[in-house]
N, C-alpha and C positions, 0 to 999 in steps of 0.2 A: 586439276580442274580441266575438264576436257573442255573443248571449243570447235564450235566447226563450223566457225568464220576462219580462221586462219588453217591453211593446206599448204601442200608440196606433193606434188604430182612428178615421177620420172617415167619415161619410157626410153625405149631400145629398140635398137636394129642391128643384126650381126652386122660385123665390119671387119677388117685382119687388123685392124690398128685401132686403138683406145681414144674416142673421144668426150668432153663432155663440152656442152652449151648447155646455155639458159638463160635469162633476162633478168637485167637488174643483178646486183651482189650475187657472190657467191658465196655460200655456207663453205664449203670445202673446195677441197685442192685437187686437181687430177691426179696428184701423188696418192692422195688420201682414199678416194677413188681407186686406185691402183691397187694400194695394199687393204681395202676391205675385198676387191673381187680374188687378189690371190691366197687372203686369209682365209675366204671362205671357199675353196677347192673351184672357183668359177673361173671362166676363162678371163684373163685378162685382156678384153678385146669388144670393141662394139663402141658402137655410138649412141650414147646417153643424152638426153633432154629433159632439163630438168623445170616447171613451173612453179608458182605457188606465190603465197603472199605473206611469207612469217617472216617477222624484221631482224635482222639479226642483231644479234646485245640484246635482246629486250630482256631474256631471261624466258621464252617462249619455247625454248629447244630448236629453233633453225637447225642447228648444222645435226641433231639427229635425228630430224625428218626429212633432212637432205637422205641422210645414210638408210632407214628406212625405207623411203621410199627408191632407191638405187639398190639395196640389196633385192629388194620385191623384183621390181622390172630386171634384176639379172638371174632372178630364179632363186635363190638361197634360201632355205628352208626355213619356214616361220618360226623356230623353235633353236635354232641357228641366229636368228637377227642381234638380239641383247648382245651377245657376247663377240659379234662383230662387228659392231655399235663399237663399243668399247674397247676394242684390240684398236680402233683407229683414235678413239679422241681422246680416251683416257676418264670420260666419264660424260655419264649418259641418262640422257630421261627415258623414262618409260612409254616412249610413244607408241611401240609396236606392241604395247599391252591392249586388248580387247575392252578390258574394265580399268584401265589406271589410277584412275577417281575411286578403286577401292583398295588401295595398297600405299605400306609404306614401303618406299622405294630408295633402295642402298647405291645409290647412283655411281660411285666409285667401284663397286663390283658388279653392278647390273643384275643386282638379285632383289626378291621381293622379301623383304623384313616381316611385316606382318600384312593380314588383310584383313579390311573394315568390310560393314554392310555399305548399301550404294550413300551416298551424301543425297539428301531430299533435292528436290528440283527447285530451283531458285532462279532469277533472272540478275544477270549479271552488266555490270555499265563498266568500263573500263578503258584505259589507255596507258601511256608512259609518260612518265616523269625521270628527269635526267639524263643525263650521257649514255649512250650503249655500252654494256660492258663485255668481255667477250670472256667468256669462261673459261676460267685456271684450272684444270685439272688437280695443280700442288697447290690450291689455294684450299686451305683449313679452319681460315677465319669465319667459321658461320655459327649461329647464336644458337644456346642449346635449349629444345625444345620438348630433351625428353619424358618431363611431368608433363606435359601437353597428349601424351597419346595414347593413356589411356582415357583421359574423360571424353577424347575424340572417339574413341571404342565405342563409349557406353552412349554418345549421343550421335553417331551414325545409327548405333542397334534402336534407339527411340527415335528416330528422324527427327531430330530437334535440329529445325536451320537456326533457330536465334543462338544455341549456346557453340554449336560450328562456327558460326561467323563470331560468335565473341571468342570460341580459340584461333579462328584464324586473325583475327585481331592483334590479339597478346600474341604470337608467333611472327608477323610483320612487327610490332611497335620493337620485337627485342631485336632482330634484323633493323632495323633505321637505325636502333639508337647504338647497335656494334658496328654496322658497314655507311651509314649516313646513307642520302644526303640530306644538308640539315636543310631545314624549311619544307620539308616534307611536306605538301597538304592534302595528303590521301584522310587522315583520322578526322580532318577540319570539314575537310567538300564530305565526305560522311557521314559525318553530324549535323550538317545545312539539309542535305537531300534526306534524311529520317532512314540510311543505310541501316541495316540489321549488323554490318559488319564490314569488314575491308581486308582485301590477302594483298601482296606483296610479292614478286620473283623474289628468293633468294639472293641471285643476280642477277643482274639488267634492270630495265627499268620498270616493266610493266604490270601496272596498279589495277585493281580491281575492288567496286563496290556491289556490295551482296545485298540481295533486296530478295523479299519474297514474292514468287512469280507475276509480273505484272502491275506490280506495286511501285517502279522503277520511275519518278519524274518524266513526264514528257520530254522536257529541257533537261535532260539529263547530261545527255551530251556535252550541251554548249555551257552548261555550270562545270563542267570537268577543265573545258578549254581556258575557260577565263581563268581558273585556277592555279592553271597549266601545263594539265595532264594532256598531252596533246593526242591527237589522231583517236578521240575517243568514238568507242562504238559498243553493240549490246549484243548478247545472246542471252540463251538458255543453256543453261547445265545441271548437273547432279541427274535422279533417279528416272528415268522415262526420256530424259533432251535428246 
C-alpha cells in the first residue's frame, strides 16, 4: 500500500570519517550504515542526515527507508538497493520498488514472487493500534494467505476495490487471530464508518480503513482515536495517487 504521507529523506557530504545524524529515533545503527556502504562497493565515509516521519514498530518499513533512502544519497545503484536492504537487516520491504502496490513481495529474499495489475484508487483513514513491534527477521509466525492470491489477481485485473478490501480483510482478521492483539477494533470502527474493507501490518501496529475515494467520513479521524487507533490520518492510494 503505498502512502506519501509518510517519508525518509538522507543526504551526504564527503567527509574522511563516517557519520550519521537525524531527529527523533533512529531506524538503524551507524554499524548498519557501515556495512550497507562497504556491502555495496561505496566508500565507507561521509556525513549522512537523515529526515522523515515513519514511526518505527508500526509495520511501515522505517528502518528500510532509512537504508533506501542512505544507499540513494551514497550513490549505489538502483538495481543494487533490494539486495542491500537485505545483506543488512535480514529482511526487507519493497520500498525502492517504483510500483510496490503491484507485487507480491518475498521480503526474506528481496525478490518479487509475482505481479498484479495497479489496485484501483481508494482513499484510505488510518493509524495504530498497539505496542511497536520491531521486526524479527527469524520470526516465521505469520498467517498463511496463499488461497488469497490468486482472487487478488483476478480482482486487481477487474479493479474491483470492494472484493480487495474484503481480501484484505480476511488476510488482517487471520494475522489478529495468529499474532493478536486481542480487542482489536479495526473490523468494529470499519463497520461503524461503512469501510469497504480494512488491511493490517503484518507487524507493528499500523491499521488502515479502505473506503472508496472520497467516500471517507469527515470524522473519520477522531471515530479511529476514540476507538483507539491513535495518530490517525488519510491519504490516497492505489491506481493514479
Amino acid at each position: 500500500m503505498t502512502c506519501d504521507v509518510l517519508f525518509v529523506e538522507a543526504t551526504f557530504e564527503p567527509a574522511v570519517t563516517l557519520g550519521l545524524t537525524h531527529a527523533g529515533q533512529a531506524a538503524i545503527t551507524r554499524d548498519q550504515l557501515r556495512s550497507l556502504l562497504s556491502g555495496s562497493g561505496r566508500p565507507v565515509s561521509g556525513n549522512f542526515h537523515v529526515t522523515g516521519n515513519v514511526p518505527l514498530g508500526v509495520g511501515a518499513g522505517a528502518s528500510t527507508a532509512w537504508l533506501v533512502s542512505l544507499a540513494r544519497a551514497a550513490g549505489v545503484a538502483e538495481n543494487d538497493i533490494a539486495a542491500a536492504c537485505l545483506r543488512v537487516e535480514k529482511a526487507t520491504d519493497p520500498l525502492m520498488l517504483q510500483k510496490a502496490d503491484r507485487v507480491l513481495w518475498s521480503s526474506r529474499s528481496a525478490e518479487v514472487s509475482a505481479q498484479f495489475s495497479a489496485p484501483p484508487r481508494c482513499e484510505i483513514v488510518g493509524g495504530y493500534f498497539g505496542d511497536p513491534i520491531k521486526t524479527n527477521a527469524g520470526d516465521t509466525c505469520f498467517a498463511d494467505i496463499s488461497d488469497l492470491i490468486g482472487a487478488w489477481q483476478e480482482a486487481t485485473h477487474r479493479g474491483d476495490l470492494a472484493a480487495l478490501a474484503g481480501l484484505a480483510s480476511e488476510a488482517a482478521d487471520r494475522t489478529t487471530r495468529l499474532r493478536g492483539p486481542k480487542g482489536d477494533p479495526t473490523a468494529a470502527v470499519a463497520k461503524r464508518l461503512g469501510a469497504l474493507g480494512y488491511a493490517r501490518a503484518h507487524t507493528g501496529s499500523a491499521r488502515a480503513l479502505i473506503f472508496s475515494p472520497d467516500a471517507a467520513p469527515f470524522d473519520a479521524e477522531n471515530l479511529l482515536e476514540q476507538a483507539g487507533i491513535t495518530d490517525a490520518f488519510r491519504f490516497f492510494t492505489g491506481s493514479g495517487s
